[in-house]
C-alpha positions, -999 to 999 in steps of 0.1 A, spaced: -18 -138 -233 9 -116 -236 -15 -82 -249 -37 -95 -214 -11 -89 -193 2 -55 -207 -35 -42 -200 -35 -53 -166 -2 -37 -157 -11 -7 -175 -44 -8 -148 -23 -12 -123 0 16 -130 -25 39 -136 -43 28 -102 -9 36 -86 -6 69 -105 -38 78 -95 -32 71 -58 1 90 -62 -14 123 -73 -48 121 -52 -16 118 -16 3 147 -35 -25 166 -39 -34 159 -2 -1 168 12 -3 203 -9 -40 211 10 -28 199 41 -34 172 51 -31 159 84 -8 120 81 -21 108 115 -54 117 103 -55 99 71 -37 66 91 -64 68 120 -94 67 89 -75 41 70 -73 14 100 -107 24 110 -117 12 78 -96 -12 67 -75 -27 101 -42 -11 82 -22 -13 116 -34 -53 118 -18 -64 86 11 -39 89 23 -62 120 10 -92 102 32 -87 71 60 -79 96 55 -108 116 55 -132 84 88 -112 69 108 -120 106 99 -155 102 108 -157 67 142 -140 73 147 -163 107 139 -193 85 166 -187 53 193 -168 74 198 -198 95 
């Protein structure tokens, strides 16, 4: 179990390294951000679960700070 979970981190990571160069390589070409954020919720409803997640984090914090 313990070989099975070093290959899927090392997928991860590489995913993540991957992403990481293909945004650095972007930025050097010039690349527009507001561009790439309008194509991403297009796509994928980014903004929606970015004030999903933050909804569900204020809860969370609400809940164990009082």
């Amino acid at each position: 179990m313990k070989k099975g979970w070093r290959v899927i981190i090392t997928i991860v990571l590489v995913a993540v390294l991957l992403g990481g160069v293909s945004l650095a390589v972007g930025y050097m070409t010039g690349a527009e951000t507001t561009r790439i954020m309008d194509t991403l919720d297009a796509r994928y409803n980014i903004n929606m679960w970015i004030d999903w997640f933050s909804q569900v984090y204020n809860e969370l914090v609400v809940v164990f700070i009082s």
